[in-house]
C-alpha positions in Angstrom: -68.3 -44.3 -45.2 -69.8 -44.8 -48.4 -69.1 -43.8 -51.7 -72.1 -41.0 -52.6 -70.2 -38.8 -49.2 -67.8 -38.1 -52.0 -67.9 -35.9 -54.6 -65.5 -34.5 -57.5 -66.2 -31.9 -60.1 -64.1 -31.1 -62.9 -63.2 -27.9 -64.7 -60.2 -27.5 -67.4 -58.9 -24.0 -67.1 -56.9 -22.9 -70.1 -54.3 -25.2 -71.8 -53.1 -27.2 -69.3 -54.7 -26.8 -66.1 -57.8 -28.5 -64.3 -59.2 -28.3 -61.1 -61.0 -31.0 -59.6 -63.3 -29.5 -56.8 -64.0 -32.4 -54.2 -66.8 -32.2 -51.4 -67.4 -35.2 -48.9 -65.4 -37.3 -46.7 -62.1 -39.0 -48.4 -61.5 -42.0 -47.1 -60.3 -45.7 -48.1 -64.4 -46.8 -49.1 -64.5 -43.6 -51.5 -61.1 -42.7 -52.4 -61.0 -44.4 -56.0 -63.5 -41.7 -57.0 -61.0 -39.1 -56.5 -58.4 -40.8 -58.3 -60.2 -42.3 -61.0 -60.6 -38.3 -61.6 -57.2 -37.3 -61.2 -56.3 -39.7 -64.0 -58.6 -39.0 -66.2 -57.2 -35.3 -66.3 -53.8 -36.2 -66.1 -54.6 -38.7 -69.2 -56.6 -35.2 -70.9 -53.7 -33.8 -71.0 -53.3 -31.7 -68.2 -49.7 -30.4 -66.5 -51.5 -29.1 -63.8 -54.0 -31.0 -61.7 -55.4 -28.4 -59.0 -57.5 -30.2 -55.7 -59.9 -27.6 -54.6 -60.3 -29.3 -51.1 -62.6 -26.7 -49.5 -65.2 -29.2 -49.4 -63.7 -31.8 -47.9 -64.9 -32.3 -44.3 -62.9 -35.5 -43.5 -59.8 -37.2 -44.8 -58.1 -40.3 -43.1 -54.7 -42.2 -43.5 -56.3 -43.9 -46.9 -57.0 -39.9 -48.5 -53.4 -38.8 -47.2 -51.8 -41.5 -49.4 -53.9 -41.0 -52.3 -52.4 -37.3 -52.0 -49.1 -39.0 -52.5 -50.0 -41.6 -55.4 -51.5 -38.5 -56.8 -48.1 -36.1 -57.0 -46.2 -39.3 -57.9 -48.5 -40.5 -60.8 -48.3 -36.5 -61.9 -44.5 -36.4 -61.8 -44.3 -39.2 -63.5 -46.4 -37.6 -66.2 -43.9 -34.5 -66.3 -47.4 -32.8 -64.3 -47.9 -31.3 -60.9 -50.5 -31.4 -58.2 -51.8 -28.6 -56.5 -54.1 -28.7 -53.1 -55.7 -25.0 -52.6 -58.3 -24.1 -49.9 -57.8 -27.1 -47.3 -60.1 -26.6 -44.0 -57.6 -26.0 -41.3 -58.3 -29.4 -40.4 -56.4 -31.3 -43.1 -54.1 -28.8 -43.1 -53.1 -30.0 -40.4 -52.7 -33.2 -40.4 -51.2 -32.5 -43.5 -48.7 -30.9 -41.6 -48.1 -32.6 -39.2 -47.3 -36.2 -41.5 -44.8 -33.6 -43.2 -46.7 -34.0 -46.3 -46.6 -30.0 -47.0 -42.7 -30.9 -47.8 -43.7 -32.9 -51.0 -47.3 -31.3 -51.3 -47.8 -27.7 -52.6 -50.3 -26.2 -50.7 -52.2 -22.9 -52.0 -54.9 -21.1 -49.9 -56.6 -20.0 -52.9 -57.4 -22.1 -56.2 -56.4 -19.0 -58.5 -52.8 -19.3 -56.5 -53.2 -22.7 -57.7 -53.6 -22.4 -60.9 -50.6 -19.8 -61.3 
């Protein structure tokens, strides 16, 4: 995999919110692209940090434990992550890791967002 399969938008919504909209394949060659996002908006400020994974066509073992860097670096940050409109395919193997325990998952960003 390489890194241009990957892609992440931003968009701050309101005060504290911002939803990083990612399209590609997450895996261990691209998956510092996705967190080097995630902590730019956690450092900007925001409380709530939103994954729109709608896009995202693939995810291995590498993307699965980024998830988990990501809700602990947010915790630690007095923040939480959000995952809205996952292809039935991750949420799967979400699911089946038990990662939708520690994960919240949303099937819409605006449930997301709150």
């Amino acid at each position: 995999m390489t890194d241009d399969l990957l892609q992440v938008s931003t968009e701050k919504v309101g005060d504290s919110a911002t939803v990083l909209t990612v399209r590609g394949e997450l895996d261990r060659d691209s998956m510092h692209i996705l967190g080097a996002a995630a902590d730019a908006a956690l450092d900007a400020g925001a409380t709530r940090l939103v994954l729109a994974l709608g896009g995202l066509s693939f995810c291995d073992s590498s993307g699965l434990r980024l998830f988990v860097e990501m809700h602990k670096r947010a915790a630690d940050r007095g923040a939480a992550l959000h995952l809205a409109e996952l292809r039935p395919t991750v949420a799967t193997i979400i699911q089946v890791v038990n990662l939708d325990r520690m994960l919240a998952l949303h099937s819409t960003v605006q449930d997301a967002i709150g």
